[in-house]
C-alpha positions as CSV (number, residue, x, y, z in Angstrom):
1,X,41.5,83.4,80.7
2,X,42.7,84.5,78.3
3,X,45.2,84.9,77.6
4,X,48.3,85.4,74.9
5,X,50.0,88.9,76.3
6,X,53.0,89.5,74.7
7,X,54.5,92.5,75.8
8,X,56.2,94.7,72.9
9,X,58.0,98.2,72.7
10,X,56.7,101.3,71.0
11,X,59.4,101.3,69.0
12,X,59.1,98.3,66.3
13,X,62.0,97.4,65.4
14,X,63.3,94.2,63.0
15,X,64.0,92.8,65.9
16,X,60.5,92.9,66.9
17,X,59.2,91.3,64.0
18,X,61.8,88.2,64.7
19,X,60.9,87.9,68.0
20,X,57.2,87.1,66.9
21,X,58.2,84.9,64.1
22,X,60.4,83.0,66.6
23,X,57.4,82.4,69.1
24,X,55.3,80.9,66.2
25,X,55.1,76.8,67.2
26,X,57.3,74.1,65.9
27,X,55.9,70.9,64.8
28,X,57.4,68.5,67.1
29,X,56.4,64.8,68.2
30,X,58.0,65.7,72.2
31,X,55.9,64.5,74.7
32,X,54.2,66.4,77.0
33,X,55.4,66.6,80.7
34,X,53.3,67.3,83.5
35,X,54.4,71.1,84.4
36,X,54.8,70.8,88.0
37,X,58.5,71.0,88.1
38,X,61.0,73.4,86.2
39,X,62.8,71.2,83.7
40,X,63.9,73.6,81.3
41,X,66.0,76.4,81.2
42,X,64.6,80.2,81.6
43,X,64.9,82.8,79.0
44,X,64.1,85.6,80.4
45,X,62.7,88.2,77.8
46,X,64.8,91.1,79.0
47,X,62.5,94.0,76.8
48,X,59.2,92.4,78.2
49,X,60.7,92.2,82.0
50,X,61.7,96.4,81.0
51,X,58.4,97.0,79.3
52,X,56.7,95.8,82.7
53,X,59.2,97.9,84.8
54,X,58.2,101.1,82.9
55,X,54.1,100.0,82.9
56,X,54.0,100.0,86.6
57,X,56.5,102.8,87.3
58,X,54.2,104.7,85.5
59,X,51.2,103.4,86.8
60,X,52.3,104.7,90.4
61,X,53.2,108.3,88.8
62,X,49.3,108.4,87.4
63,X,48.2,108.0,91.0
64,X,50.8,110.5,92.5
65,X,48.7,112.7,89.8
66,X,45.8,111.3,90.7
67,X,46.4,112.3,94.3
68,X,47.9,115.4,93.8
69,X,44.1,116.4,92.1
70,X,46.1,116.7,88.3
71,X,43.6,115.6,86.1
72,X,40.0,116.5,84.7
73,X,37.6,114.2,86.5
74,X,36.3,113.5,82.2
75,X,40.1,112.5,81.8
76,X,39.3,109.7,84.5
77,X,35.9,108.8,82.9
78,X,37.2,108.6,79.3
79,X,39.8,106.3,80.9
80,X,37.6,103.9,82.4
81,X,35.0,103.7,79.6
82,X,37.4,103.2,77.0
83,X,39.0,100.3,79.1
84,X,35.4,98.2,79.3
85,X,35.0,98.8,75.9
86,X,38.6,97.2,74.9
87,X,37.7,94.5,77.4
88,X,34.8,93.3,75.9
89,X,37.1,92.9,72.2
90,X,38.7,90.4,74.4
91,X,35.6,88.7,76.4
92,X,33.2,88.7,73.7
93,X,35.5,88.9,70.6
94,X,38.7,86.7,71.0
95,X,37.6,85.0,74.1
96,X,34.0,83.6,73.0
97,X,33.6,84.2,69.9
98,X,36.9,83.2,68.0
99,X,38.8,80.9,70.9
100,X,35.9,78.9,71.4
101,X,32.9,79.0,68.6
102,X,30.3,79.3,71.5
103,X,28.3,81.9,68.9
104,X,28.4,83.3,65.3
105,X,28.4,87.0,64.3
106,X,27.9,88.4,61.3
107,X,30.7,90.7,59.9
108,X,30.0,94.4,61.4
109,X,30.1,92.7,64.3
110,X,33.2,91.2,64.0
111,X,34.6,94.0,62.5
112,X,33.6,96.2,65.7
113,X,34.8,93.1,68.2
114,X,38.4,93.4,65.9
115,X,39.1,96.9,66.7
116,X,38.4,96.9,70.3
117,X,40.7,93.7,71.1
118,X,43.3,96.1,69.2
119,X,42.7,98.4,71.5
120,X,43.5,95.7,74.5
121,X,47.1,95.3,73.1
122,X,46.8,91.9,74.3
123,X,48.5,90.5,71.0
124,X,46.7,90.1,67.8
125,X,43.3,87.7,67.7
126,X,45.1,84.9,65.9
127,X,48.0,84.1,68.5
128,X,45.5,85.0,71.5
129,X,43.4,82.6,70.4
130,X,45.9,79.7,69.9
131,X,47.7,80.1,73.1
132,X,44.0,80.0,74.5
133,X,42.8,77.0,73.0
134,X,46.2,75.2,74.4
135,X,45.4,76.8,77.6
136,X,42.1,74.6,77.7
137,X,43.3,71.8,75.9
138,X,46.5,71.4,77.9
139,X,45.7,73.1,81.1
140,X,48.1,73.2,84.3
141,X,50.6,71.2,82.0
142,X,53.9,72.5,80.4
143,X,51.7,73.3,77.1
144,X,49.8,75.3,79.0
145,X,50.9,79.1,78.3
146,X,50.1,80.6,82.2
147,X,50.5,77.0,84.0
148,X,49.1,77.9,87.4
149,X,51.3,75.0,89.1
150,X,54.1,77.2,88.5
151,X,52.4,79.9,91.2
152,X,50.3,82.8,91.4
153,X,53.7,84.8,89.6
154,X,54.1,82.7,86.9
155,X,50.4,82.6,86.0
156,X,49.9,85.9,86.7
157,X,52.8,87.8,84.9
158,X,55.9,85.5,85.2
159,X,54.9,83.7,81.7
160,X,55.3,86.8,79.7
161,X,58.9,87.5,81.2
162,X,60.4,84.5,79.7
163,X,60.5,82.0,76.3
164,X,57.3,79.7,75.9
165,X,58.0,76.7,77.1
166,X,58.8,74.1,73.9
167,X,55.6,71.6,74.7
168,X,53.6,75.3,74.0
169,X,55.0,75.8,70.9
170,X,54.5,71.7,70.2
171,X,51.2,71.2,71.0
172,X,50.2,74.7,69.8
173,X,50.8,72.7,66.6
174,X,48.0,70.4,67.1
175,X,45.1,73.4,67.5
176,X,43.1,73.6,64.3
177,X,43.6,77.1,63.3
178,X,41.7,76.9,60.0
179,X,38.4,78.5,61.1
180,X,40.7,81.9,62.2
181,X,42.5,81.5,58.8
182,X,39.2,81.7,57.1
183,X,38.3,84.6,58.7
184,X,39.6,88.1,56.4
185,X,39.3,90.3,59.5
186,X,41.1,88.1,61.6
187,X,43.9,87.7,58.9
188,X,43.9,91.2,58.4
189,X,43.7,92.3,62.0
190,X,47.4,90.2,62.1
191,X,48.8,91.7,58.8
192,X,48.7,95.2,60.2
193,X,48.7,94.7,64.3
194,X,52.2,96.5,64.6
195,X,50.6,99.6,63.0
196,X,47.4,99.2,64.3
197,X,47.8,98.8,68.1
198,X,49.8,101.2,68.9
199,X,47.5,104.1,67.5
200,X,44.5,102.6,69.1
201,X,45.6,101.6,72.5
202,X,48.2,104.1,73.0
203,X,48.1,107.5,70.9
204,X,44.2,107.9,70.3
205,X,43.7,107.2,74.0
206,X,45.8,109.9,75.2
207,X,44.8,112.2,72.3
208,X,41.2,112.5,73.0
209,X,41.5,113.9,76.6
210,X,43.9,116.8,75.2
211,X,41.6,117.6,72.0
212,X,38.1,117.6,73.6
213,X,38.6,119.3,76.7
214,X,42.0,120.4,77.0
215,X,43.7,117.6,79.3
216,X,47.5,118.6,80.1
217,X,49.3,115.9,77.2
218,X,51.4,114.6,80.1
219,X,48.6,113.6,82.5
220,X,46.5,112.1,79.7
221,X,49.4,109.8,78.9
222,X,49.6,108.4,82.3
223,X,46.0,108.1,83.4
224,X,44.0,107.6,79.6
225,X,46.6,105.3,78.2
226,X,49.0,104.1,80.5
227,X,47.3,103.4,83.6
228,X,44.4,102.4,81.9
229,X,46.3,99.8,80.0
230,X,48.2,98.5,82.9
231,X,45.1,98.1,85.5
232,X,43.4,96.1,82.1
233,X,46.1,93.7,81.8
234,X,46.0,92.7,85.8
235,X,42.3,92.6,85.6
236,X,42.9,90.2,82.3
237,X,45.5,88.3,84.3
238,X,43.2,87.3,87.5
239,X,41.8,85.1,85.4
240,X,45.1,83.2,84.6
241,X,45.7,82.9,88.3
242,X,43.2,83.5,90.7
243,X,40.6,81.9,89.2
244,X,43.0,78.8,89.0
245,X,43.5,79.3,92.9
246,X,41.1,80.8,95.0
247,X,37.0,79.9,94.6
248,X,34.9,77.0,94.4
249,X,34.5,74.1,91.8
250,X,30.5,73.7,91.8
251,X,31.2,71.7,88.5
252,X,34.4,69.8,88.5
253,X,36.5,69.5,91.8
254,X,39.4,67.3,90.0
255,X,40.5,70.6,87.8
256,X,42.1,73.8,88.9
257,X,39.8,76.3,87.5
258,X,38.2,77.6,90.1
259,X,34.3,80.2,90.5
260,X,35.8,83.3,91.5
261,X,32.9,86.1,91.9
262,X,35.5,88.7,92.4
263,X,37.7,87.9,89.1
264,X,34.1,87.6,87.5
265,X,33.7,91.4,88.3
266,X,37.0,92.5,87.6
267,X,37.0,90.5,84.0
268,X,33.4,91.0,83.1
269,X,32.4,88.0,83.3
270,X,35.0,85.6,82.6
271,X,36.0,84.8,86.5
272,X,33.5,81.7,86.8
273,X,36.2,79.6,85.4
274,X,35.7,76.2,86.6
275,X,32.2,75.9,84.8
276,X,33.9,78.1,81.8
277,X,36.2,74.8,81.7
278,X,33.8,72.3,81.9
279,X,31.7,74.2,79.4
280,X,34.1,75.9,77.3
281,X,31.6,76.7,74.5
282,X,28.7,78.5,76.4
283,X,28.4,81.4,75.2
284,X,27.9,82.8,78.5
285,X,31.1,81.1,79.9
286,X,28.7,81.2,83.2
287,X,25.2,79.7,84.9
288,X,23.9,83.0,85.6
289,X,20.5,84.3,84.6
290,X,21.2,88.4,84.9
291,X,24.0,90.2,83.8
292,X,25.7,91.8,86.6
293,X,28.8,90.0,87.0
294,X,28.8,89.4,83.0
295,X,28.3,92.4,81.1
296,X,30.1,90.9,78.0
297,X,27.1,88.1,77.9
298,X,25.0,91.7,77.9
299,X,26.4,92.7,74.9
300,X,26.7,89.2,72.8
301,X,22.6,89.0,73.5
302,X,22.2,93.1,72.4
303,X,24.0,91.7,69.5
304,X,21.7,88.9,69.1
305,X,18.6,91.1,69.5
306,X,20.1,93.4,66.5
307,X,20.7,90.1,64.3
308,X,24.0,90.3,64.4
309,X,25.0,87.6,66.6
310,X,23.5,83.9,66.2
311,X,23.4,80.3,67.0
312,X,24.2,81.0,70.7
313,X,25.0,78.0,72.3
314,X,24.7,77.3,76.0
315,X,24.0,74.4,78.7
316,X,20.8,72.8,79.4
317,X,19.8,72.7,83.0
318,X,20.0,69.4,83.1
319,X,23.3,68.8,82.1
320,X,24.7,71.3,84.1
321,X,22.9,69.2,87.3
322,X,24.1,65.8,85.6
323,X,27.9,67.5,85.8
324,X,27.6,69.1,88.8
325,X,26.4,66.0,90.8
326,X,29.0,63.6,88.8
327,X,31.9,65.4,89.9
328,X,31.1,68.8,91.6
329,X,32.5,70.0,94.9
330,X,29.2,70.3,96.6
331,X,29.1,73.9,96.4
332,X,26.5,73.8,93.6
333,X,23.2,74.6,94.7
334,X,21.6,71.7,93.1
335,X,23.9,69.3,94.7
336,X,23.9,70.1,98.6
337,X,21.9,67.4,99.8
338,X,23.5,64.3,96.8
339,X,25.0,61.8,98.5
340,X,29.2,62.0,98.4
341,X,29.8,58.6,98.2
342,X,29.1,58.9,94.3
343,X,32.5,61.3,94.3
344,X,34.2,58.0,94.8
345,X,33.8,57.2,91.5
346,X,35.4,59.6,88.8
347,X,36.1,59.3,85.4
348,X,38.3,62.2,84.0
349,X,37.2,64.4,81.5
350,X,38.8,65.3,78.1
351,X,39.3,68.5,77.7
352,X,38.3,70.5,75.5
353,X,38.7,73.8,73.8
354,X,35.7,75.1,72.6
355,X,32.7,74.0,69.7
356,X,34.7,72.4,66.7
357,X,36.7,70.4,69.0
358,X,36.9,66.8,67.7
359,X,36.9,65.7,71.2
360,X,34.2,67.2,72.2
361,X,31.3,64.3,73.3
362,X,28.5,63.6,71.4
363,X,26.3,63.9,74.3
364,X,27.2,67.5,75.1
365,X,26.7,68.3,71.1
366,X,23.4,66.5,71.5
367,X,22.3,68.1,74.5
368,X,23.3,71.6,74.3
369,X,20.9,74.6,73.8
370,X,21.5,77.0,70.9
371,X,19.5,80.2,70.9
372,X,19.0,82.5,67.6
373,X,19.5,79.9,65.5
374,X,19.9,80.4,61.7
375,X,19.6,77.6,59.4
């Protein structure tokens, strides 16, 4: 998934400000290497790597507390609620809905997606969204932000202790932003992300537990917002690297997004990332017909219920058989007794990253199902 993570300090400096201006793209004509072999030197981002250090020193002192039976059981709750609800900011809201158009929302929607992907911290909706789209677009290539050919590390975590690779910051160039730009609450979401993220992933967090029912300050900043925020981001991360490593590839065997149920779980949904790559603009970002290992598909279709999400789009069964037989692995139920011979013959797909994609083939436009549609 995804994912733009870019780790900041508390403390915002000018230098801070810089450092995001400098990891906006360049336009450049370079051409775009295949990412299997380090040919560029490392920058390592020294205040990410210390950000990180401090994160998960932390994270172990929240389970010596934890351990040591120094916390409300309501402090723990709090925590874990508040976490699913800034996860599905990211699954529903910069994930599905703004990375890759598979459904509409009207603006109190939008508005309530915007506020809980601030409470992520997982970088402002604009940048997540274009490192996303080269994600898909570029995939397991050196314009690909978390290339998984670099290792489980790299994919993981790695990425977000050193510089962008340059073919990121060239092809990044290519995405067509405009729809984001068009957007006010996306626009202003970026305008005031320094302010805005740290009060609602950080201080509000930890707050609550010591207003409502009288949490000790210290153990509601390790557990409510420091823990919490740590165990989100490695959830957010599986999808970056397990699910390009471990699973099966019911859909398309020749990429390296992989069906991981596990990841599904842990990310709400978004671990069934080989169809999610094949299918980039489902809305579901799955072939499931329930909701328990996607609760963010719950909440886009409670949205849809209330009016305020529409024009749902998602895969016809038969195209997801058509796929699944062309190139599958044989893993998909539909496609255990095809003949394999027919694997001989593949034609690569072009990737794409979502909807609006001029790439994207007619036949999928033509064929795809859209549910709550509004004229």
């Amino acid at each position: 998934m995804t994912s733009s993570l870019l780790l900041a300090t508390t403390i915002f400096t000018k230098d801070v400000i810089k450092q995001v201006e400098d990891d906006l793209p360049k336009i450049s004509t370079a051409r775009l290497s295949s990412g299997k072999n380090r040919d560029y030197e490392w920058q390592i981002v020294w205040r990410n790597v210390l950000g990180f250090v401090y994160l998960h020193a932390a994270t172990f002192y929240a389970l010596y507390l934890t351990i040591t039976g120094r916390f409300k059981l309501y402090t723990y709750i709090f925590a874990l609620t508040f976490a699913i609800l800034a996860a599905m900011g990211v699954t529903a809201g910069a994930h599905r809905l703004w990375a890759h158009q598979a459904y509409k929302a009207r603006w109190p929607l939008r508005l309530f997606l915007c506020v809980l992907q601030t409470m992520a911290f997982q970088n402002h909706i604009y940048e997540w969204v274009r490192d996303h789209r080269v994600h898909h677009k570029f995939t397991e290539t050196d314009a690909d932000p978390h290339n998984a050919k670099r290792g489980f590390f790299f994919s993981h975590i790695g990425w977000l202790m050193v510089r962008k690779h340059k073919d990121v910051f060239e092809k990044g160039s290519t995405i067509d932003m405009s729809d984001l730009e068009k957007d006010p609450i996306v626009m202003f979401q970026k305008k005031t992300y320094l302010f805005m993220m740290p009060l609602l992933c950080f201080i509000i967090p930890a707050a609550i537990p010591i207003y409502f029912w009288n949490e000790d300050p210290w153990t509601s900043w390790y557990i409510a917002a420091i823990w919490r925020y740590t165990l989100s981001l490695h959830f957010t991360w599986l999808v970056n690297s397990a699910a390009h490593i471990w699973g099966n590839k019911p859909y398309d065997k020749y990429i390296g997004a992989t069906d991981n149920k596990s990841v599904a779980i842990c990310a709400f949904g978004e671990g069934w990332h080989n169809y999610h790559h094949v299918f980039p603009w489902d809305y579901k970002a799955a072939e499931l017909g329930n909701y328990s290992t996607n609760l963010s598909t719950g909440l886009i279709d409670l949205a849809a219920k209330w009016g305020l999400a529409y024009d749902l789009k998602t895969v016809s069964v038969e195209m997801i058989k058509k796929r699944a037989a062309r190139t599958g692995d044989g893993s998909h139920p539909s496609t255990e007794h095809t003949n394999k011979s027919e694997d001989d013959h593949h034609h690569p797909e072009n990737p794409v990253w979502g909807w609006e994609d001029k790439d994207m083939p007619e036949e999928d436009r033509r064929y795809a199902e859209i549910h709550k549609k509004v004229a």
